[in-house]
C-alpha positions in Angstrom: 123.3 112.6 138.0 126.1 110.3 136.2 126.3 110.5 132.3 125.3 107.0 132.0 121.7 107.8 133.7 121.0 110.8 131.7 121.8 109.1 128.6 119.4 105.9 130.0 116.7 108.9 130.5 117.1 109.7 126.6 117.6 106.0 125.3 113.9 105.5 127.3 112.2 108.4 125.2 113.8 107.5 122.1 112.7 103.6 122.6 109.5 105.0 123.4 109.3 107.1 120.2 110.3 103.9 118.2 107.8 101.9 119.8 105.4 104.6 118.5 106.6 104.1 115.1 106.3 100.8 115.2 103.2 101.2 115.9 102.3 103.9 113.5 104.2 101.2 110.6 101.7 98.5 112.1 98.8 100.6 111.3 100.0 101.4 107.7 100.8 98.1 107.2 97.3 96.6 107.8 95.7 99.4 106.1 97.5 98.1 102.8 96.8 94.8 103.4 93.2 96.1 103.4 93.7 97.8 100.2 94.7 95.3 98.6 92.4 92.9 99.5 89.5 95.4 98.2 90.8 95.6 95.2 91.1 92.0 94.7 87.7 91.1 95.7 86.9 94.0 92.8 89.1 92.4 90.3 87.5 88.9 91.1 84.0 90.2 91.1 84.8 92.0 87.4 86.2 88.2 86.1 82.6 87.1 87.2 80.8 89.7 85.9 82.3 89.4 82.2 81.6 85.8 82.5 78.3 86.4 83.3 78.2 89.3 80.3 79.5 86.4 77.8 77.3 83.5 79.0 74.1 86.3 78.6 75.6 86.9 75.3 76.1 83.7 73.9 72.4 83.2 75.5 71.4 86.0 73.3 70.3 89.6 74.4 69.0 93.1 73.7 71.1 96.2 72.7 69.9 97.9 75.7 70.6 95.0 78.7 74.1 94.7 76.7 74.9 98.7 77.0 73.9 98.2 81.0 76.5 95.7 81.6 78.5 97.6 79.4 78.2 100.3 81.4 78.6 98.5 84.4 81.8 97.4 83.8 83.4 100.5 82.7 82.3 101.3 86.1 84.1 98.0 87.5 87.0 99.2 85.2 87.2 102.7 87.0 86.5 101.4 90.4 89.8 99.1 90.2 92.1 102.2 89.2 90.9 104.0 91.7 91.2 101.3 94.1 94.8 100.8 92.8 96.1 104.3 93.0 94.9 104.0 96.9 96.6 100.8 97.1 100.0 102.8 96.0 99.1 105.9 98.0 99.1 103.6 101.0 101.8 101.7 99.8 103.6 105.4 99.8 102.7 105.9 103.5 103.7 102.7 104.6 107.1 102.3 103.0 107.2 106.3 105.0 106.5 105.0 108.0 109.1 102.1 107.7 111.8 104.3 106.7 110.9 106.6 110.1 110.7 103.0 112.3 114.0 102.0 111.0 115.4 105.3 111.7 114.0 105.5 115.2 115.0 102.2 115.4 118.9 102.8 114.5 118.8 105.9 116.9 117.8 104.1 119.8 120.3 101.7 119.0 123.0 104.0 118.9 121.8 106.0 121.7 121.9 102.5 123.9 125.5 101.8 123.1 126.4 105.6 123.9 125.1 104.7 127.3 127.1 101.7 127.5 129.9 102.9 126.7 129.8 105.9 129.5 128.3 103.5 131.8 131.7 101.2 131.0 133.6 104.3 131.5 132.2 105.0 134.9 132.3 101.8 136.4 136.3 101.6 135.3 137.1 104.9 136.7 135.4 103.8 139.9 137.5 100.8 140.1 140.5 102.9 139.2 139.3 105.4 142.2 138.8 102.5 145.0 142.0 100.8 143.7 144.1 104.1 144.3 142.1 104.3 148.2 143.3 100.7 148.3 147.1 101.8 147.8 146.8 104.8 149.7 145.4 102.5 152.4 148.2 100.1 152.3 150.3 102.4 151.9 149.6 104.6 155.3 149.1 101.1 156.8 152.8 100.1 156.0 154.2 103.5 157.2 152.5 103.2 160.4 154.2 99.9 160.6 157.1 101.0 159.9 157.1 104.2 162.6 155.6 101.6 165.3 158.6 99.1 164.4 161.2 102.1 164.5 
């Protein structure tokens, strides 16, 4: 087997790797987008809720119904943080699997001109080999000439 085809063999696993971790990045990347959409909706739905708390207010209300939504919002309050420290966890593991995409990536890429090159390499020394059974051709062709005309 020629250099060039066992290099192709390895630049095919590599591209398949990459196309795993572009895959894997994929994945990450609409998981985040996921993420953050959640904790938008609960930023937007604790805007509406303190509304709601000052219309109530302004409408008048008991100590009690005021400590609930209260409450409730502290429980809004820890429900975003939470929601934000999974947004940067998955903001962790997606920026991870980029950085292993691009590296796969660059590999592959590297691994492709390799196999280029040697497949460049073997195509000129073939041309160098049939030019030299060219000569040798000619050149046993012109000695039997020669002999023939002698």
């Amino acid at each position: 087997m020629k250099r060039s085809q066992r290099l192709q063999s390895i630049v095919e696993l590599h591209a398949l790797q990459e196309k795993e971790a572009l895959q894997v990045m994929g994945r990450c990347q609409q998981q985040l987008q996921e993420q953050q959409t959640q904790l938008e909706h609960l930023k937007v739905y604790r805007q509406e809720y303190l509304a709601k708390l000052a219309d109530r207010q302004q409408q008048g209300m008991n100590v009690s119904q005021l400590l609930e939504f209260r409450a409730f919002a502290d429980k809004l309050d820890k429900a975003i943080e939470g929601q934000q420290k999974a947004v940067q966890l998955q903001e962790k593991a997606f920026h991870q699997a980029q950085s292993k995409w691009e590296e796969s990536h660059q590999r592959t890429k590297s691994l492709e001109k390799l196999s280029e090159m040697a497949l460049a390499e073997e195509v000129k020394l073939e041309n160098k080999r049939e030019q030299n059974d060219q000569d040798a051709r000619a050149a046993r062709s012109s000695r039997k000439d020669g002999a023939n005309s002698a």
